[in-house]
C-alpha positions in Angstrom: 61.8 116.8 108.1 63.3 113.6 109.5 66.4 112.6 109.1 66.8 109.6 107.1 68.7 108.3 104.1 69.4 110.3 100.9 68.6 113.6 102.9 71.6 116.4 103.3 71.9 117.2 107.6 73.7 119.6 108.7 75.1 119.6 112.4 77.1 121.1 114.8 79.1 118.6 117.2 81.9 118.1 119.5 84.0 115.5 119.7 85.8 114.0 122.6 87.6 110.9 124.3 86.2 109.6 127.3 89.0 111.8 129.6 86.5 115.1 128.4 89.6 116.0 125.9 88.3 117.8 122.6 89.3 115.8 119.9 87.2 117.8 117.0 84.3 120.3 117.0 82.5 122.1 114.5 82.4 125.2 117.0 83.6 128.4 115.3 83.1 126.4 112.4 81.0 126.2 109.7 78.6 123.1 110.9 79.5 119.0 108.9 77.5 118.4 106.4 76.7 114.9 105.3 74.8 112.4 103.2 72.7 110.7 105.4 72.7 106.7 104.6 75.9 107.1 102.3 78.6 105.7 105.1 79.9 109.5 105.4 80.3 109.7 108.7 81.0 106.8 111.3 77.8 104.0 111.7 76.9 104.6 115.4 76.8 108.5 115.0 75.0 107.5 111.6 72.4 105.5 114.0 72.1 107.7 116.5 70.8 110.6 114.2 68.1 108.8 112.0 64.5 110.0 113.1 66.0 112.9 114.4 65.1 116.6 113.3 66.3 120.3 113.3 66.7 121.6 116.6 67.1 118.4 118.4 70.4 118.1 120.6 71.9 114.6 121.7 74.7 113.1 123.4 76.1 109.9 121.7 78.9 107.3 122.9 80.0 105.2 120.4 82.0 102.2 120.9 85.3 101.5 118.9 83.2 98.5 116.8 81.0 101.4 115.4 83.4 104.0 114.8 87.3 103.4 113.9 87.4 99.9 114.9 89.3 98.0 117.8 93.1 98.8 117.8 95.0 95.9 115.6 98.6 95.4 116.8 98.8 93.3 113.2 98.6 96.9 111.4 102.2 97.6 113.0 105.2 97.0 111.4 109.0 97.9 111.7 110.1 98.8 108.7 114.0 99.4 107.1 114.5 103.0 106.7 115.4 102.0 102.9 111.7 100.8 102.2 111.0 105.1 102.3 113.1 105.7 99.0 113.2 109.6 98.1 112.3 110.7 101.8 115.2 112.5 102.9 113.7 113.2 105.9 112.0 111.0 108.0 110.2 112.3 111.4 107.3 110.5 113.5 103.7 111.4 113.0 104.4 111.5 109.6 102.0 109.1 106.9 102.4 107.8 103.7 99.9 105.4 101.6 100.9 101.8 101.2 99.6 98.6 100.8 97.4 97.0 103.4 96.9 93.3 104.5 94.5 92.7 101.9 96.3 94.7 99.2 93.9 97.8 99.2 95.4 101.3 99.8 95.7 102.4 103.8 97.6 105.0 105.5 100.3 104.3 108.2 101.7 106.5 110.2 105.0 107.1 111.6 105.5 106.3 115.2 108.8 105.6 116.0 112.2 105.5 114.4 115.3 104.3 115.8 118.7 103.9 114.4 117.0 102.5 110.1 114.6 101.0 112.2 111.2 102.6 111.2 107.6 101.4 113.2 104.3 102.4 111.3 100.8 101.7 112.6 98.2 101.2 109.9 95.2 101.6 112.6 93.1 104.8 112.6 94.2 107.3 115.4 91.1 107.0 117.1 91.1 103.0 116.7 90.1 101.2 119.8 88.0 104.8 121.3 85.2 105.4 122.4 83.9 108.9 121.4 81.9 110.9 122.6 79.7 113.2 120.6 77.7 116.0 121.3 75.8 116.6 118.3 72.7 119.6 117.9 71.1 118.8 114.4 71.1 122.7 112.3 69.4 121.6 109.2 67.9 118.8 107.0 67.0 119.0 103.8 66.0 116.1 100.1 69.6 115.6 98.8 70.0 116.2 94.8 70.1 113.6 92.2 73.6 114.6 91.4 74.9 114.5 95.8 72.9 111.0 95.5 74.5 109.9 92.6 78.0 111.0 93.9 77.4 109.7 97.4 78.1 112.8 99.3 77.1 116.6 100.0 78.2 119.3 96.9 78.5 123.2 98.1 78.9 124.9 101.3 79.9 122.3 104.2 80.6 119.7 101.3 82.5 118.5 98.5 83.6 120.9 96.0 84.0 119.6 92.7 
């Protein structure tokens, strides 16, 4: 079976910059899970996988515009320690929701504090990356009405409701 949209694929993968660092991997791990076609995982690993089948291995580089997006310096903003009302205790790398550019919902992340001087960064961690994936495809199967209907995977590997 082919993978293509509205099918359920299992694979194992490993994920890392372009120094070689390990950034995420499945190994050890149960294997990700996915509806294919449904936007769950990033569009150039999306891409990269159609066609394929069980058993096939594959090395993918995809560049920031198809995974997390080019790094935005307009996502970073100094904040007054005040705006964090009921946080006792600020401390970098920590993230809260708040409201984006465009008024929709985004996290930002902590990255530096000095003095009531607070910097977040709305970008993704891995904006502006490329990644590297090494992907070996474990199992493809018809998605159910219901995971179709809800847009993702139900069970083992996948959303739980």
């Amino acid at each position: 079976m082919l993978i293509a949209a509205n099918k359920a694929v299992s694979i194992d993968y490993t994920l890392t910059n372009d120094a070689g660092e390990v950034i995420d991997s499945s190994a050890g791990g149960a294997p990700l899970v996915y509806l294919h076609g449904a936007g769950n995982i990033i569009a150039g690993l999306e891409r990269a996988l159609e066609g394929k089948q069980v058993g096939d291995e594959l090395n993918v580089a995809v560049e920031p515009e198809d995974a997390y997006g080019e790094y935005s310096a307009e996502l970073v903003a100094t904040l007054d320690r005040a705006m964090f009302e009921g946080v006792d205790q600020l401390e970098v790398g920590m993230q809260f929701h708040a409201s984006g550019p465009d008024g929709s919902m985004q996290i930002v992340t902590i990255r530096d504090i000095d003095g009531d001087d607070v910097t977040v960064d709305g970008n993704h961690p891995l904006a502006g990356q490329r990644l590297n994936f090494q992907v070996k495809v474990m199992k493809v199967r018809d998605a159910s009405d219901e995971e179709i209907a809800h847009g993702h995977i139900h069970g083992e590997g996948g959303h739980h409701h």
